[in-house]
C-alpha positions as CSV (number, residue, x, y, z in Angstrom):
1,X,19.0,4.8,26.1
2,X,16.6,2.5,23.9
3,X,17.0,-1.5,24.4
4,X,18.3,-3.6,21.3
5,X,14.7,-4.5,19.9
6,X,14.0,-7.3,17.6
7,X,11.1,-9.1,15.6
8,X,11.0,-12.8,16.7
9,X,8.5,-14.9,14.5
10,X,7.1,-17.3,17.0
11,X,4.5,-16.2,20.1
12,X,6.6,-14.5,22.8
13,X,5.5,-14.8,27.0
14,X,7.2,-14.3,29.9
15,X,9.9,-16.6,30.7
16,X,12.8,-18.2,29.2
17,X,13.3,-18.2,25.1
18,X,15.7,-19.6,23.0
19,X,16.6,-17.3,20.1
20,X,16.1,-18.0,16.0
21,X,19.2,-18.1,15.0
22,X,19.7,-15.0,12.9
23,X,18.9,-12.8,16.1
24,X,21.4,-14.8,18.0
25,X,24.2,-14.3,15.6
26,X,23.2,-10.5,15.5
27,X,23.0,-10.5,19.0
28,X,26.1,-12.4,20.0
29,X,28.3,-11.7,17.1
30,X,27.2,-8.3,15.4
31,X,26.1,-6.5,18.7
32,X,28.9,-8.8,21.1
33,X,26.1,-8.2,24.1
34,X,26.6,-10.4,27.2
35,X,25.0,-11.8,29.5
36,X,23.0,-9.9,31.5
37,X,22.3,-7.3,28.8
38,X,18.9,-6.2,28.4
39,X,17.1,-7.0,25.0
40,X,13.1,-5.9,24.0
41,X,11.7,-8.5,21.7
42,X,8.2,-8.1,19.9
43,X,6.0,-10.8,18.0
44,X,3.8,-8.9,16.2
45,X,0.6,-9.4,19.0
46,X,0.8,-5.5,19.8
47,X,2.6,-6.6,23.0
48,X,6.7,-6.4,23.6
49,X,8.7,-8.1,25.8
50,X,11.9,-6.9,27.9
51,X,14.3,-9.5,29.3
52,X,17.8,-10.1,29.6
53,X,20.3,-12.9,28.3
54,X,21.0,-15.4,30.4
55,X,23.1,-17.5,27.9
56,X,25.0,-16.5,25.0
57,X,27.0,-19.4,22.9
58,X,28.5,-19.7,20.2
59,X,25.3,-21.0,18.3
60,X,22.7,-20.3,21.1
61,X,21.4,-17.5,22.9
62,X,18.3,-17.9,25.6
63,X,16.7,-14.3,27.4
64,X,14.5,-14.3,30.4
65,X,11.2,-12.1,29.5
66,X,10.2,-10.6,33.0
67,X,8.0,-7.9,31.3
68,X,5.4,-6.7,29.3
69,X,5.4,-3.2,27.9
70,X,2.6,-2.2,25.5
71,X,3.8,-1.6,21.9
72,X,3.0,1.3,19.4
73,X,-0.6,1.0,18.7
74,X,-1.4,0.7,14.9
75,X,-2.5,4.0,12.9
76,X,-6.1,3.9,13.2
77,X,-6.2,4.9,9.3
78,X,-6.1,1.2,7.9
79,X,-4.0,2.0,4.4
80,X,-3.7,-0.8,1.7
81,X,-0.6,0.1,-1.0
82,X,-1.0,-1.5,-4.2
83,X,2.3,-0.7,-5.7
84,X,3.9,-1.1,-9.5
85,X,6.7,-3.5,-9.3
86,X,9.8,-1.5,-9.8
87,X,13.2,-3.4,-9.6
88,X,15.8,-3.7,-7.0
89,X,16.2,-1.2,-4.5
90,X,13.4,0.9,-5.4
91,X,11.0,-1.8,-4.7
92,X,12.6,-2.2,-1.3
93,X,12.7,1.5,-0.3
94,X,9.0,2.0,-1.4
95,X,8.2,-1.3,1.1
96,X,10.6,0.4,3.9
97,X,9.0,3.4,4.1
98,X,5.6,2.3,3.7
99,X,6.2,0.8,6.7
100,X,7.7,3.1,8.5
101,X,4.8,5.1,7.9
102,X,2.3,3.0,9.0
103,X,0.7,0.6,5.9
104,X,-1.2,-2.1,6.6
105,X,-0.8,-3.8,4.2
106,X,1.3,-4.1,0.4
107,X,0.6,-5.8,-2.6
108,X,3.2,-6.0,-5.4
109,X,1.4,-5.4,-8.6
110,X,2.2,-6.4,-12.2
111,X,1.4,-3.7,-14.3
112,X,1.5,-3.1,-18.7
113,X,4.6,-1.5,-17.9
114,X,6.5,-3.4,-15.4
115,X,9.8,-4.7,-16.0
116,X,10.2,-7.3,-13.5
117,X,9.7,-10.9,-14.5
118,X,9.2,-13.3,-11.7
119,X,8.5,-17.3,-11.8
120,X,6.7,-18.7,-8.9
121,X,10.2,-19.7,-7.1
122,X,11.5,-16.0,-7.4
123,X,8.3,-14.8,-6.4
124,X,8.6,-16.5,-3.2
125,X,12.4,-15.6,-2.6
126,X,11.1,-11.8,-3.1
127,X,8.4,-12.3,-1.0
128,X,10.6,-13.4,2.2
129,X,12.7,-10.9,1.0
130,X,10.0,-7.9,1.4
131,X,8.9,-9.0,4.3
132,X,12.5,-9.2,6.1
133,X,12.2,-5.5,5.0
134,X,9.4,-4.5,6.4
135,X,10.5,-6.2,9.4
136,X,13.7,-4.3,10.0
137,X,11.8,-1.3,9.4
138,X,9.3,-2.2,12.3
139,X,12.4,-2.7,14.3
140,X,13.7,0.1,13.7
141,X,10.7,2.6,13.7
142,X,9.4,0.9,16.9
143,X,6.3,-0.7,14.9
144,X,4.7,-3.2,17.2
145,X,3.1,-4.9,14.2
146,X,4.4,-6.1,11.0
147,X,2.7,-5.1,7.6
148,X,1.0,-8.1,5.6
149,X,3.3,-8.3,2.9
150,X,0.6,-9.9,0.2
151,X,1.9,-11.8,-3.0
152,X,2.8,-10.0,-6.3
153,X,-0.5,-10.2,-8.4
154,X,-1.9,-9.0,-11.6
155,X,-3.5,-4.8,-11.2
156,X,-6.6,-6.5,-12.5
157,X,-6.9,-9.3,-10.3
158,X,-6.0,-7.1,-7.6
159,X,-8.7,-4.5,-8.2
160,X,-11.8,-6.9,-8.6
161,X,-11.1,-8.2,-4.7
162,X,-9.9,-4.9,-2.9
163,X,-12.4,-3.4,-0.4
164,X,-11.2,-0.1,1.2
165,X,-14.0,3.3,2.4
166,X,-11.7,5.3,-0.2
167,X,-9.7,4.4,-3.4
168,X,-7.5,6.8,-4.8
169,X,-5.0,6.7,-7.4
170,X,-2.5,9.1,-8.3
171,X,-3.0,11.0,-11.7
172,X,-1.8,14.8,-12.8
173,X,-5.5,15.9,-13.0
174,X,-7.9,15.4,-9.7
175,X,-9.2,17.3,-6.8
176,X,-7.0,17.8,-3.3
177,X,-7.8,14.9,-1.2
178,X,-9.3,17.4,1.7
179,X,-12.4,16.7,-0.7
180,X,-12.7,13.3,0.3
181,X,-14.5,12.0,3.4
182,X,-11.7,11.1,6.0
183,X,-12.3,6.8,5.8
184,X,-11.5,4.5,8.1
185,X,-9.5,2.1,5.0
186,X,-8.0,3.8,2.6
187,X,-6.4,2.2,-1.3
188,X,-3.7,4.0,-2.6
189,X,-2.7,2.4,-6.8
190,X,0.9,3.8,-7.4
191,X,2.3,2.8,-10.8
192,X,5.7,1.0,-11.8
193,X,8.8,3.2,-13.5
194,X,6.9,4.5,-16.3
195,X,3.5,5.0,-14.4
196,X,-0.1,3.7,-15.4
197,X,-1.5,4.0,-18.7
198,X,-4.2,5.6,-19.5
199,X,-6.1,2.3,-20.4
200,X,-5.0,0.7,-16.4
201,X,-6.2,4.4,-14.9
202,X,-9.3,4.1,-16.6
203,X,-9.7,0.5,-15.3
204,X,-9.0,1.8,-11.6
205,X,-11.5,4.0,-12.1
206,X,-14.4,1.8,-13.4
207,X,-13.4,-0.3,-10.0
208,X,-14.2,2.4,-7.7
209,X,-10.7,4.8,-7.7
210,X,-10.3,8.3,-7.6
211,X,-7.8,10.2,-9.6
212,X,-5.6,12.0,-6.5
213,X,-2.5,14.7,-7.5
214,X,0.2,15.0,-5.0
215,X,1.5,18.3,-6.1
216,X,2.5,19.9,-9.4
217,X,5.8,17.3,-10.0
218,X,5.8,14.1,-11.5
219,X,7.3,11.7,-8.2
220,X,9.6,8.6,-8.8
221,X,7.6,5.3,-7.9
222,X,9.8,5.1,-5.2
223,X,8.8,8.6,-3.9
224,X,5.3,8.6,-4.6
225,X,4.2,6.5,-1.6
226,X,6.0,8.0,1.0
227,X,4.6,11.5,-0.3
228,X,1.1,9.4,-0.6
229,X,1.0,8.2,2.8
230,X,2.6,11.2,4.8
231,X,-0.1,13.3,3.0
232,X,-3.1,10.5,4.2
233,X,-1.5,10.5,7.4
234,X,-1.7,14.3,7.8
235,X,-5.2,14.4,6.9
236,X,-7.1,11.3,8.5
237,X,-4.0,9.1,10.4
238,X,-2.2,9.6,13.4
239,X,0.1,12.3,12.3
């Protein structure tokens, strides 16, 4: 039976710890474990930790770390998702399954046809927001590392900077990606609700992207990178 594993945001090593709050709560008052239950914590080093609790409070909860287990190395295909801001829930299940998948990295992208408005204090709420995602999905996928959640920014600012061995964006017309060199970092550009237009996919292209189809239906921008990186994984990853 698999241990009760948690993210903590702090550097873990063996010995006593007392927990953030919001695991202790979960812990003690979600989970109702005792003490003397055994947890497996992780930090985002590569390395986890099991221990037990030793104290569990109302408001506190410490765990001895006796142990060091080596986590679930990282894909060795580094993939960086630029994806279309969609809105609510679609954003978050694109991020969840991204990670799940084994991304590297994600940055939000405000394209012509995005709907989503955000000033710089509901940028940052939706930021911490992602990234609690993609941390419940490392806990839950047994991801040793968390994905660098990267601030929402412009397709064009986002374009000039990006270095990767392969860029590919998805368009109806283009050649299977078995064409392509296997790289060791690999771009995807996935559109918002509505997709790219012609004008952004001709941009991508003058900054180095190629057009890639992912089979003879139009995907949702929710579906499109979970199709995207289960296809890049099957060819050059560690599917």
């Amino acid at each position: 039976m698999s241990l009760p594993r948690f993210f903590v945001a702090a550097p873990l090593a063996l010995g006593e710890h007392e927990l953030p709050e919001a695991q202790a709560h979960y812990l003690s008052r979600v989970l109702r474990l005792t003490v003397g239950a055994q947890v497996q914590l992780f930090d985002g080093s590569g390395q986890e930790y099991i221990g037990e609790l030793t104290h569990v409070g109302k408001k506190t909860v410490r765990v001895e770390l006796h142990e060091v287990v080596r986590g679930l190395p990282n894909s060795a295909l580094h993939i960086h998702l630029g994806q279309g801001l969609s809105r609510g829930e679609r954003m978050d299940w694109a991020i969840q399954k991204a990670t799940e998948l084994g991304v590297a990295e994600i940055t939000p992208l405000f394209t012509e046809r995005c709907e989503v408005r955000l000033n710089a204090e509901r940028i940052q709420k939706r930021l911490e927001h992602w990234q609690q995602v993609a941390i419940s999905a490392c806990e839950q996928c047994g991801r040793s590392q968390v994905p660098v959640i990267h601030p929402p920014q412009l397709l064009k600012d986002w374009q000039a900077v990006l270095e990767a061995d392969l860029k590919l964006v998805l368009h109806p017309v283009a050649q299977p990606l078995t064409e392509h060199q296997p790289p060791q970092r690999l771009a995807f550009l996935i559109g918002p609700e509505g997709g790219l237009t012609e004008t952004e996919v001709m941009s991508a292209g003058e900054h180095g992207f190629h057009p890639a189809r992912l089979g003879p239906r139009v995907l949702r921008t929710e579906t499109a990178p979970v199709v995207a990186l289960s296809v890049a994984q099957q060819l050059w990853g560690d599917f």
